[in-house]
N, CA and C atoms as an extended XYZ file, in Angstrom:
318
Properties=species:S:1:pos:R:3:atomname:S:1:resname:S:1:resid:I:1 pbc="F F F"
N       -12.343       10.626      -18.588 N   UNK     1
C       -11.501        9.635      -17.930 CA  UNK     1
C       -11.023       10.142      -16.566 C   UNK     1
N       -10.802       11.113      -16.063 N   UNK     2
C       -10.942       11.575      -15.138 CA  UNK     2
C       -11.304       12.196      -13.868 C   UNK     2
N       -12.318       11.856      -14.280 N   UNK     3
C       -13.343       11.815      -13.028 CA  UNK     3
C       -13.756       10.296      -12.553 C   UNK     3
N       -13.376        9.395      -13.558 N   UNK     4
C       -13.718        7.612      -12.977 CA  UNK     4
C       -13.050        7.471      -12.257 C   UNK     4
N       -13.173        6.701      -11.264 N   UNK     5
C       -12.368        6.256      -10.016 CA  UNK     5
C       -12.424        4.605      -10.178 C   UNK     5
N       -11.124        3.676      -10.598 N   UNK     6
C       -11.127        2.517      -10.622 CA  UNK     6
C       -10.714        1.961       -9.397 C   UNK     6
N       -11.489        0.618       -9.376 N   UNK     7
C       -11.064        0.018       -8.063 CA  UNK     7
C       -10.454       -1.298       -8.409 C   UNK     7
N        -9.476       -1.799       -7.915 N   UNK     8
C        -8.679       -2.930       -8.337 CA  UNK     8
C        -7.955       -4.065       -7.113 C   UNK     8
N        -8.799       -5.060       -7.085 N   UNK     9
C        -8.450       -6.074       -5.824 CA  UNK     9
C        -6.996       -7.058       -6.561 C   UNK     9
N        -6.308       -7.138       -5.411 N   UNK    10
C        -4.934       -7.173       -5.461 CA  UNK    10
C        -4.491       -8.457       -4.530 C   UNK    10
N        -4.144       -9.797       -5.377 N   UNK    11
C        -3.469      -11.028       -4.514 CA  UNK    11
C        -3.163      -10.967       -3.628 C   UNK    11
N        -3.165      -11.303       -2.696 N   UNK    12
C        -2.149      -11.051       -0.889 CA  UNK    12
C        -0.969      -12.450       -1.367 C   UNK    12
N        -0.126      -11.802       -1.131 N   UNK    13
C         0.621      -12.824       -1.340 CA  UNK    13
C         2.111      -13.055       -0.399 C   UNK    13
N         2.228      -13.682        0.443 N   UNK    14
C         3.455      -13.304        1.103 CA  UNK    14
C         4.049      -15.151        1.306 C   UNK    14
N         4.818      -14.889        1.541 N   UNK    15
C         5.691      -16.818        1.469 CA  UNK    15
C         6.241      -17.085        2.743 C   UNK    15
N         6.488      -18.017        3.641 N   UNK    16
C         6.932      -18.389        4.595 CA  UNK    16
C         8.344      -17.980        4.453 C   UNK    16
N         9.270      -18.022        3.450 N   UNK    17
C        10.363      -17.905        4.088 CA  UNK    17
C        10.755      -16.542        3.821 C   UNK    17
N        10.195      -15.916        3.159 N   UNK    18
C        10.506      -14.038        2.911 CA  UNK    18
C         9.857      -13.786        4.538 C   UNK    18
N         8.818      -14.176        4.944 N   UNK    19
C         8.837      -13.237        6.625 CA  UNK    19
C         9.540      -13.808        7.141 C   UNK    19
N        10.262      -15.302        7.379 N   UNK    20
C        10.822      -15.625        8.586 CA  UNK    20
C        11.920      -14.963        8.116 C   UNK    20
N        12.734      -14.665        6.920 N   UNK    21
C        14.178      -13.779        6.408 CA  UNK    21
C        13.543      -12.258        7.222 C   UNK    21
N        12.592      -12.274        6.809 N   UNK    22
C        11.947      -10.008        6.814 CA  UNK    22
C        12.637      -10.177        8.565 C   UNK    22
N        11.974      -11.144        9.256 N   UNK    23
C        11.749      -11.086       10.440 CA  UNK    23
C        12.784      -11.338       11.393 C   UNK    23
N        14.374      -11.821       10.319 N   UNK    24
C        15.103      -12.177       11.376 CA  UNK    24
C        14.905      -13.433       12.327 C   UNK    24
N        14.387      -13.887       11.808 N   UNK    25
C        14.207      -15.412       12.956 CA  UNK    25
C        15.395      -16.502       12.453 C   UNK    25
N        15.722      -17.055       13.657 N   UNK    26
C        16.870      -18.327       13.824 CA  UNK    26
C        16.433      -19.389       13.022 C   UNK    26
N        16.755      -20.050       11.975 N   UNK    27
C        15.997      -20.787       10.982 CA  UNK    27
C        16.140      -22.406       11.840 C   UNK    27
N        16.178      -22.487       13.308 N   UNK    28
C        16.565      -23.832       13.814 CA  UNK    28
C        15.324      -23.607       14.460 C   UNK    28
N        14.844      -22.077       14.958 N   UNK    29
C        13.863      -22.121       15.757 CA  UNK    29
C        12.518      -22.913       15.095 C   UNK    29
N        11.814      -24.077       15.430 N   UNK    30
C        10.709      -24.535       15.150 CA  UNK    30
C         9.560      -23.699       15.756 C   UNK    30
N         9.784      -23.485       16.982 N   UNK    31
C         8.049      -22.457       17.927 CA  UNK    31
C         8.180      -21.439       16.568 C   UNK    31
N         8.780      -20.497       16.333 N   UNK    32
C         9.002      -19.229       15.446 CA  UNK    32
C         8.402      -19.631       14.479 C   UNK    32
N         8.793      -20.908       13.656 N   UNK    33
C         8.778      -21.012       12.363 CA  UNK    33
C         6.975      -21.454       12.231 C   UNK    33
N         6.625      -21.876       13.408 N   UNK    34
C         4.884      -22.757       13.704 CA  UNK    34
C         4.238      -21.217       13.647 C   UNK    34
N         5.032      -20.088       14.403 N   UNK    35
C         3.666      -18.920       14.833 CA  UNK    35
C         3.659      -18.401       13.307 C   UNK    35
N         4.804      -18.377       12.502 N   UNK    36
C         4.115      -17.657       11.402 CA  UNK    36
C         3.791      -18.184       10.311 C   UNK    36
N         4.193      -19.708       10.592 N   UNK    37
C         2.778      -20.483        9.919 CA  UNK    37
C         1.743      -20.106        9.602 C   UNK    37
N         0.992      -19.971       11.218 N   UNK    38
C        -0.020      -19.794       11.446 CA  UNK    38
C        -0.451      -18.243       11.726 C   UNK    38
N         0.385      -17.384       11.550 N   UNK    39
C        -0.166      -16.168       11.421 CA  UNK    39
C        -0.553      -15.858       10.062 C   UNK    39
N         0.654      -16.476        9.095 N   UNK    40
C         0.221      -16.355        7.854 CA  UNK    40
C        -1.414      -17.348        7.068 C   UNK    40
N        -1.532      -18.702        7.638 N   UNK    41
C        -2.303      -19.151        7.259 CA  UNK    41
C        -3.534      -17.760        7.816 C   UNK    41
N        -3.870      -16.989        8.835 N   UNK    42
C        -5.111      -16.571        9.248 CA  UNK    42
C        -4.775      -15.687        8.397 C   UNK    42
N        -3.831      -14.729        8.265 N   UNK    43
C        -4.086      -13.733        7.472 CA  UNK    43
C        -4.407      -13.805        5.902 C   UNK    43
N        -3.575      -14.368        5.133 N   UNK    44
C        -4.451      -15.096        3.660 CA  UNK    44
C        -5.723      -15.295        4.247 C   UNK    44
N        -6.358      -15.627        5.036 N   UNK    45
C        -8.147      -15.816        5.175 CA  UNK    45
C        -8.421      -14.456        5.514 C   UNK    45
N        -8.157      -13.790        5.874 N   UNK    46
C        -9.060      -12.435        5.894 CA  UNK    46
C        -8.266      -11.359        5.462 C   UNK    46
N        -7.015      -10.792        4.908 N   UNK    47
C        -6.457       -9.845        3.973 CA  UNK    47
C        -7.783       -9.688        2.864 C   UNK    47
N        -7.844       -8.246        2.506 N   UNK    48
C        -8.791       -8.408        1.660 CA  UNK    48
C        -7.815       -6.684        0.924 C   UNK    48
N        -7.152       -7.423        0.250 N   UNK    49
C        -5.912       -6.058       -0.586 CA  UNK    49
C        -6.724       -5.023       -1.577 C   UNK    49
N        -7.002       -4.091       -1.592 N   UNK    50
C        -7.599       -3.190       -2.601 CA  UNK    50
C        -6.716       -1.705       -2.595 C   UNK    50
N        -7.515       -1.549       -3.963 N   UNK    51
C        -6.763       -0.272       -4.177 CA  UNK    51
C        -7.981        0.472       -5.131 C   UNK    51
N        -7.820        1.994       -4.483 N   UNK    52
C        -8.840        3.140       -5.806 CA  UNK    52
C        -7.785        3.947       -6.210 C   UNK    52
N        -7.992        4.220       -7.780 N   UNK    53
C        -6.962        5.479       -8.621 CA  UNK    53
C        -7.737        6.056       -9.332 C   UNK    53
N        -7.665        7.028       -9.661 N   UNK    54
C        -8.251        8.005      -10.559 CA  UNK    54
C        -6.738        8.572      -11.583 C   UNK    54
N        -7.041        8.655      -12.591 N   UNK    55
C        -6.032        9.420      -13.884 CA  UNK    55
C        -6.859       11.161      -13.233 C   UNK    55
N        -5.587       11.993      -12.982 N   UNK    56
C        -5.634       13.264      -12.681 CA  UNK    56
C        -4.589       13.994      -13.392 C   UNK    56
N        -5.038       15.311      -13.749 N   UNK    57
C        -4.157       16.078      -14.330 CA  UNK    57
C        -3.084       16.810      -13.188 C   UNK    57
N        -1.869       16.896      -13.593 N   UNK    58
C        -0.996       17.599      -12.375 CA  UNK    58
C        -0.427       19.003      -12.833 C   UNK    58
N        -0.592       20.015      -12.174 N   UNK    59
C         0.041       21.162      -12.552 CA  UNK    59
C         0.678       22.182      -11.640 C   UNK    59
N         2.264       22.188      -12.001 N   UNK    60
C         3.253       22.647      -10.509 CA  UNK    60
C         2.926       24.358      -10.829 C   UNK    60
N         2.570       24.900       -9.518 N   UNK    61
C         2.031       26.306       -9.682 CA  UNK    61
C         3.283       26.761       -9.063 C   UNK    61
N         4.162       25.976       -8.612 N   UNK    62
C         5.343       27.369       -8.127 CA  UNK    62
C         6.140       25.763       -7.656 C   UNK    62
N         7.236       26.094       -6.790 N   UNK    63
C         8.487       25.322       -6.224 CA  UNK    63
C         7.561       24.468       -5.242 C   UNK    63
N         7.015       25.383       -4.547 N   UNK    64
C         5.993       24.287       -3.413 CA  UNK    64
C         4.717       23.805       -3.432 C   UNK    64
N         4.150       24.287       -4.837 N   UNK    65
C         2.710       24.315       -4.352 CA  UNK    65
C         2.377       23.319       -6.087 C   UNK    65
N         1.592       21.977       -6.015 N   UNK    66
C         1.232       21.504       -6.997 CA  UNK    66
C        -0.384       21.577       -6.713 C   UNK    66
N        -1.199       21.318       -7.954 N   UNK    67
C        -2.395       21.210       -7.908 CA  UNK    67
C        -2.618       20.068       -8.939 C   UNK    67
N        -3.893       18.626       -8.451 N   UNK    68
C        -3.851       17.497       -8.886 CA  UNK    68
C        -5.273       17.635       -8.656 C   UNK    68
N        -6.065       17.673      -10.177 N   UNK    69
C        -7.184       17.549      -10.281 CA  UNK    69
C        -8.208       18.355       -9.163 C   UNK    69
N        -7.435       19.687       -9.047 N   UNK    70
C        -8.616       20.207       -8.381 CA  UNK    70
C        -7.956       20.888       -6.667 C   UNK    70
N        -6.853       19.874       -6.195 N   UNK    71
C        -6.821       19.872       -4.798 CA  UNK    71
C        -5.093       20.601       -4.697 C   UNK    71
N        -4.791       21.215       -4.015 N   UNK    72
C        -3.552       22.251       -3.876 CA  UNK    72
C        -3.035       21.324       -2.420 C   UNK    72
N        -1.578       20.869       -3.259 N   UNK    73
C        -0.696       20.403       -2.241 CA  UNK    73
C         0.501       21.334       -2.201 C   UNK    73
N         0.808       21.404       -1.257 N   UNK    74
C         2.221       22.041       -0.526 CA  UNK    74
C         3.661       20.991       -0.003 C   UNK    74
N         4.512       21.118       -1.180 N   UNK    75
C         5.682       19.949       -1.460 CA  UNK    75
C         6.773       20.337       -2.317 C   UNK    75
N         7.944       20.996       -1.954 N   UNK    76
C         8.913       21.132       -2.914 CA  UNK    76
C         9.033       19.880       -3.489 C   UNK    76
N         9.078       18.648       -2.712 N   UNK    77
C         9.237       17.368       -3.402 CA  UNK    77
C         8.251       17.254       -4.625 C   UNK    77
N         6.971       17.122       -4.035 N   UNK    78
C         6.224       17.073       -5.150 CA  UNK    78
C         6.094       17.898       -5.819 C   UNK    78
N         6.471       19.484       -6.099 N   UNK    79
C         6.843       20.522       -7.173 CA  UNK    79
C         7.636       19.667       -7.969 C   UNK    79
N         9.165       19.360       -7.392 N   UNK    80
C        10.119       19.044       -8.012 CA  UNK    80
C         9.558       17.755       -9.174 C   UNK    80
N         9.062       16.596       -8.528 N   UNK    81
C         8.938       15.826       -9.322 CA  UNK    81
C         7.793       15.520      -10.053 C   UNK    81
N         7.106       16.244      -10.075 N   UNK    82
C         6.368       16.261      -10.935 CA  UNK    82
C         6.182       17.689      -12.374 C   UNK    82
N         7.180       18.185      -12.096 N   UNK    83
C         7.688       19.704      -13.079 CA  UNK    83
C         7.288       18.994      -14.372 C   UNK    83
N         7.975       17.764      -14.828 N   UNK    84
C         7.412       17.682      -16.506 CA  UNK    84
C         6.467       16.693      -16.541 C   UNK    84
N         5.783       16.588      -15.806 N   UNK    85
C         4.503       15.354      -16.125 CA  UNK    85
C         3.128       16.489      -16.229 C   UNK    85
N         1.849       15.614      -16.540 N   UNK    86
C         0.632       16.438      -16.612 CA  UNK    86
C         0.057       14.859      -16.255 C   UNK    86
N        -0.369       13.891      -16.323 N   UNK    87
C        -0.935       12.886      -15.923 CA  UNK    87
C        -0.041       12.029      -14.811 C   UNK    87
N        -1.099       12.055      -13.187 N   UNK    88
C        -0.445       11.034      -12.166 CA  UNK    88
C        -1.831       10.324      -11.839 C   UNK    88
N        -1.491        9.206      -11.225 N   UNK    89
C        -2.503        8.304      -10.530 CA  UNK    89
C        -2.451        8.242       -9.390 C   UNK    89
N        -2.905        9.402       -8.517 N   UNK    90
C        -3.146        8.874       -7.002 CA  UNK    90
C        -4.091        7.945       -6.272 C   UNK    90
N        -3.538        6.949       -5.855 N   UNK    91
C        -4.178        6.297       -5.382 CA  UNK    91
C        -3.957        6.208       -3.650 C   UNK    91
N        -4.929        5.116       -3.329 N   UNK    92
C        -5.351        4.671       -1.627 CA  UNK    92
C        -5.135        3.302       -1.576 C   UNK    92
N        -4.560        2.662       -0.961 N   UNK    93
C        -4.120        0.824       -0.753 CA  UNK    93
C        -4.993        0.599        0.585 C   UNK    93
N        -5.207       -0.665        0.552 N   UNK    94
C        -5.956       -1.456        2.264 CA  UNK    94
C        -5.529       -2.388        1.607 C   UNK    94
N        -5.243       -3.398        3.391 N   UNK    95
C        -5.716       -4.677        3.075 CA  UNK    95
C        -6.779       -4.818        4.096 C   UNK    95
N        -7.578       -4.133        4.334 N   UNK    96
C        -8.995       -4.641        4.681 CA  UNK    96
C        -9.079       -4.271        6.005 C   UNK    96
N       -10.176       -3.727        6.637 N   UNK    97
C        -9.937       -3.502        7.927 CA  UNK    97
C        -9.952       -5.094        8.761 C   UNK    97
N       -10.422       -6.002        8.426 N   UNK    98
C        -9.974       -7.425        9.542 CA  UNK    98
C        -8.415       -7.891        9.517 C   UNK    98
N        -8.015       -7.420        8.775 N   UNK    99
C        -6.360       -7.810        9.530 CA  UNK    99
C        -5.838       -6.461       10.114 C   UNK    99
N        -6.085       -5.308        9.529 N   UNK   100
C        -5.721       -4.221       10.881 CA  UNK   100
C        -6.479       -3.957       12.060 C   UNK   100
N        -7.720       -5.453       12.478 N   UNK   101
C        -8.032       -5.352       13.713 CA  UNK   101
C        -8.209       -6.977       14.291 C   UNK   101
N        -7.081       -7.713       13.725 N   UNK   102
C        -6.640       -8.829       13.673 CA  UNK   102
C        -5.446       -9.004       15.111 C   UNK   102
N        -5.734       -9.432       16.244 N   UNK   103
C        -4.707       -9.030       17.686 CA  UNK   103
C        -4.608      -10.742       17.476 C   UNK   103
N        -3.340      -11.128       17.584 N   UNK   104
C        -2.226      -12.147       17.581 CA  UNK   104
C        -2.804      -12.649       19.340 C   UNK   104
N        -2.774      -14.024       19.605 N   UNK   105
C        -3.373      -14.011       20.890 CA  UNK   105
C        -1.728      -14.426       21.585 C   UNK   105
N        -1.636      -14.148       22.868 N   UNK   106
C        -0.872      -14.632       23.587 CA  UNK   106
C        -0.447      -15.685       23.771 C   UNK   106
């Protein structure tokens, strides 16, 4: 089980009025409320959300130094919190490289 690497595609999901709140916008403003309309309508079309994890064994070799399936990290944090575990899932998130090369036009 540990050596499989699962891959798992993930809803994009975001709502008109959680960004215009995230974003601080004047809720009278109409232009504001049209651009992220329409930023949001393009992005639902090309977000493409994924994620890879692998189940790895974790083992804290000292205060700073953990080792996770093989690879030696340097982290009192991650010493610290991981002291009583032996199974973590590191994973990698995208949402796709076309919305991180997605430029908003003028």
């Amino acid at each position: 089980m540990e050596d499989e690497i699962y891959l798992v595609e993930i809803p994009f999901r975001l709502d008109h009025a959680s960004v215009v709140k995230r974003l601080r916008l004047p809720k009278s403003d109409g232009r504001h409320e049209a651009m992220v309309s329409e930023l949001l309508e393009r992005s639902r079309a090309m977000a493409h959300m994924k994620a890879v994890y692998r189940v790895s064994h974790a083992r804290v070799i000292d205060r700073d130094t953990v080792d996770i399936g093989g690879t030696r990290f340097t982290s009192q944090a991650l010493s610290r919190n991981l002291i009583d575990q032996d199974t973590v899932f590191p994973f990698i998130a995208t949402v796709g490289k076309e919305l991180d090369e997605f430029s908003v036009p003028a």
